[in-house]
Structures are given as C-alpha cells and as structure tokens.
N, C-alpha and C positions, 0 to 999 in steps of 0.2 A: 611857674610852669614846671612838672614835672616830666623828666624825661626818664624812657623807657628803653633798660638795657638789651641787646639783642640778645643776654643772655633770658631775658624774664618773658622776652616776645616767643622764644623758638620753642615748641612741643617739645616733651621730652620722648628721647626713641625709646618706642617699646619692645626693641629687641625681636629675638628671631621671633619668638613665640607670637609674634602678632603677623609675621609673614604667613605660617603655620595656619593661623584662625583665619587667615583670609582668603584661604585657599592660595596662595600666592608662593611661588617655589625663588630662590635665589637662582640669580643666571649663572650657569657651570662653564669654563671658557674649555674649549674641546683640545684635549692634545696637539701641538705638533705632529706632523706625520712624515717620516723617510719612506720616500718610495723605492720598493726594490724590485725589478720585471712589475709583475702583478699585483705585490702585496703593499699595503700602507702599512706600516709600524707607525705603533703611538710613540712617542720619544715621551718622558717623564723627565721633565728638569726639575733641578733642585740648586736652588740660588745657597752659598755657601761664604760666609765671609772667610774663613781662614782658609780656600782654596787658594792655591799659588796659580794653578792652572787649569785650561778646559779635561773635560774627564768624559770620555763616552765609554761604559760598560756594558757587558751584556749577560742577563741572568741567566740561571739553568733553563729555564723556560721561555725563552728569546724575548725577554724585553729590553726595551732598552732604558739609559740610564745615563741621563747628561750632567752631570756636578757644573757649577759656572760659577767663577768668582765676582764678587760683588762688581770688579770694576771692567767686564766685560758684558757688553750689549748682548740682547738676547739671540736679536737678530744675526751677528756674526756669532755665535754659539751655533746656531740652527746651520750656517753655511761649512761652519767645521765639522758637525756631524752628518750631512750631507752630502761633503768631499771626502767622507769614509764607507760611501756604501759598498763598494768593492770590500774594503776589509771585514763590515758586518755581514756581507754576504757569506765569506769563507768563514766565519765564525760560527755563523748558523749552521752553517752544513755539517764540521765538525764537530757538532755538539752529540752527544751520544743521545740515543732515541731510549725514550722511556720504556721502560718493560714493567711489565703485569708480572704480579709474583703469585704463583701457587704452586699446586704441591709438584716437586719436581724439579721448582727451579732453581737455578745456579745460587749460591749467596758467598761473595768473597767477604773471606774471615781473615786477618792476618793475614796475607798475601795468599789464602789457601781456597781453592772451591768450596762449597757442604750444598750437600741437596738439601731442598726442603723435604721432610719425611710427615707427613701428615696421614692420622688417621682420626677418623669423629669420634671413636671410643676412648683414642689415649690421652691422659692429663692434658691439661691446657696448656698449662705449662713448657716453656721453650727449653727442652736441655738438648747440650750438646755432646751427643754419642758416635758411635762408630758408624760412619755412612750417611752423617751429614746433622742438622738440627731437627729436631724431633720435638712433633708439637699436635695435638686433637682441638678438642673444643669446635666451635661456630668456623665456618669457612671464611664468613665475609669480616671476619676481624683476624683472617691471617698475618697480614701485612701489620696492622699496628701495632701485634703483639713480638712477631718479628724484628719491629725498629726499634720496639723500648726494651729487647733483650738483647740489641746490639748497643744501643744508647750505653744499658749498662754496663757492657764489658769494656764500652770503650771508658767510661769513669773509672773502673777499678783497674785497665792496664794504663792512662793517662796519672790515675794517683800515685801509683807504683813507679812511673817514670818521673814525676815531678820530685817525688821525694828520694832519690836518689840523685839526679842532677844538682838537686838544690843541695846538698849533701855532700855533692862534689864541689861546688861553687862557693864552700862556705858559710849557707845562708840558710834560714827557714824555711818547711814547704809553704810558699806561697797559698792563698784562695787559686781554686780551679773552680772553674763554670764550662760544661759544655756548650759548643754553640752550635747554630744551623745555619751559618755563613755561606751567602753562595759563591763567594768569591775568593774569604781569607781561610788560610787550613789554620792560625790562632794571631793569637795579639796577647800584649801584654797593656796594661793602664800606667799611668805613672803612680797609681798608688800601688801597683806590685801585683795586681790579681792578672790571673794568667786564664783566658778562654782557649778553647782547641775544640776544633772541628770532631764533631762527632763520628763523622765518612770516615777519619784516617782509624777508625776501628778494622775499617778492610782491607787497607793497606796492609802491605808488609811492616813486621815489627821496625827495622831500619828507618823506613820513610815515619812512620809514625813520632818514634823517639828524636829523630832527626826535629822535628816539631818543638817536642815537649823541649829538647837542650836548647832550639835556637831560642824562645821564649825566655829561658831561666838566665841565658846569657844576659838578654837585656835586663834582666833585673841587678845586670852588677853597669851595664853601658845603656844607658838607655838611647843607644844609634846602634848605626852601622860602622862604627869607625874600626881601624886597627886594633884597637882596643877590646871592643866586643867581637871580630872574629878570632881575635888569640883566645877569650876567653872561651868562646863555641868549640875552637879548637882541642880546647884544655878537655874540656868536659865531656864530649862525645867520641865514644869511642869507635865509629864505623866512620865510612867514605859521604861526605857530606854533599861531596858534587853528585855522585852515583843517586843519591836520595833525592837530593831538587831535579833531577832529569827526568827519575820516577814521577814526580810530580807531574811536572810541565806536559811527560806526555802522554801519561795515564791517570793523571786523578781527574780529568772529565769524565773519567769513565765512573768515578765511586757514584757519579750521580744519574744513574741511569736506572736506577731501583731509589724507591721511597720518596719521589716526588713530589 
C-alpha cells in the first residue's frame, strides 16, 4: 500500500496573481477608530518588537499613530489611546493650519520673514534679494520650486554647521542626509550618519545649529548621559535651553507651509 503525503495531496497556492485573475480582491481589515465629538479618526498601529512602551503620536496632518510592543494586547493598546482623547483633542487644535503659498506670502528664512516676489517674465529661478525671494516662471509650481530652494539652503547652512562642530569635537564631518520627519528635527545612526530636518532652514540660526551640535555630540556618546551633555556643552556656543523652548513652542509652526 502506498501512502500519500499531505504534502503531495495539497495544491500548490498560486499566489496573489490568481486572486487577481479571479476577479477576487483580499479582505482589507478597516482601522481602528477614536471617537472625538463628531469625528472618527483612523488610528494606524504598528506592532514593534524593540518598543519598551505604548506610543500614541500625532502627524502634521492629524493622524494618528499607535507603536505597541510585541508583549502588549492590541485591545489594551486601543483602550490607552482612547483614554487620551482629551489630549489628542488639544493636540489637534494646536496644530498650525495649512497655508497656500503664492505671491506675497510670508516665508520664514533663518528666523527672518521674505515675501514671495513673483513675476511671469522673471527667471525661474528662486534668488534671494532685497524684499524677500524672487522668482517668475509657471504659477502652479510656485510652491515646489520654493521648497527645493529652501531644501537647499538648508543643506549648505546644515554642512557648514556639521563640519565645524565635528571640528570642534575632534572628529570627521560625518554623512548628512536631509530629512522630512514630521516629528524628529534630526537623529544620528550608530554608524555616525547624522539626518536634520529640513523646516529648521526657517528657524533661527541658534535653534538650527542647536540641532546640528546636539547630533555631532552623540557621535562621541551615543546617549543622553552626563557625558554627552558636557560634550553638547563643550561644542555649542549659544543658550541651549533658549533654543529647545524655541522648539517646543514654535516649530509647529515650520509646518504650516509645504505640506
């Protein structure tokens, strides 16, 4: 008698593409939702093994954002972010409202206003003159010409800061990568490359460099200990509390243009 493995019995799957041919779609399980008065929010979880702890954020755009460590139930997740709708409530509200940029409007540079000066006859090109940034070409690609000529200034005043901290610390300039973080203004990797928020272009020079030294510090401590705030301290030569306050209570506001 020959017997027949349930490995030689079972079809083999034929993968999505036969869902596809069958007209047949995969079941989609529908978000979470916090209720706040009227509105449902989607909640987006994301199961995380090296989480320590539950984590509810909220993006520039009011979403939300539940981190959950492997060893906590989904369902008490859901009840911790739904014993914070009071808090996301006043989170939303103080988020700064998006603004439409054309000609005329405000653009903070280094801590400084500039009008936008647009005309359709003058260069395309975004330079920066007397009475604000100045720029022609198509209307409907103000704006993205506007982000990628702040993108850049903030590479070349972020490289200029990197390599003088790292300079003072002793050490190489590190890799720079700007980033679009809607949360961190930078991070450093344990291999030593250093990202920075693109927004603190608009910042004041202080809060910005404030950035680039606390990043170069950990490249000598990679924590927060006594250790790496002597080193922050060594290196940066401005008011460091003055510049995280800057922070906390106006860089909601960098994100309120370029959305």
């Amino acid at each position: 008698m020959t017997l027949t493995t349930m490995a030689e019995r079972a079809p083999r799957w034929p993968g999505l593409a036969w869902l596809k041919s069958a007209g047949l779609k995969r079941e989609t399980r529908e978000p979470p939702l916090l209720r706040l008065g009227e509105r449902d929010l989607p909640i987006a979880i994301r199961r995380l093994g090296r989480a320590r702890r539950l984590t509810l954020r909220i993006t520039r755009n009011g979403h939300l954002h539940l981190t959950i460590p492997d060893w906590v139930a989904e369902s008490e997740a859901l009840a911790f972010a739904r014993a914070r709708a009071g808090w996301v409530a006043t989170q939303l509200a103080s988020l700064a409202p998006a603004t439409a940029l054309g000609p005329g409007s405000a653009i903070p540079y280094r801590g400084e206003t500039l009008r936008l000066v647009w005309e359709a006859s003058a260069p395309r090109r975004v330079r920066l003159a007397p009475g604000g940034l100045h720029l022609g070409g198509p209307i409907d690609a103000l704006e993205a010409r506007v982000r990628r000529w702040l993108e850049a200034e903030a590479r070349r005043l972020c490289l200029a800061d990197l390599a003088e901290y790292a300079q003072r610390a002793g050490l190489a300039p590190p890799p720079l990568a700007l980033s679009r973080a809607q949360r961190r203004w930078g991070s450093c990797s344990a291999k030593g490359a250093i990202r920075i928020n693109w927004r603190l272009v608009m910042a004041p020079d202080a809060v910005r460099r404030s950035v680039v030294a606390h990043e170069v510090a950990h490249l000598r401590h990679f924590d927060h200990s006594p250790r790496f705030h002597a080193t922050l301290a060594a290196i940066f030569e401005g008011d460091l509390a003055a510049a995280d306050r800057w922070l906390k209570h106006e860089g909601r506001g960098l994100y309120a243009l370029f959305c």
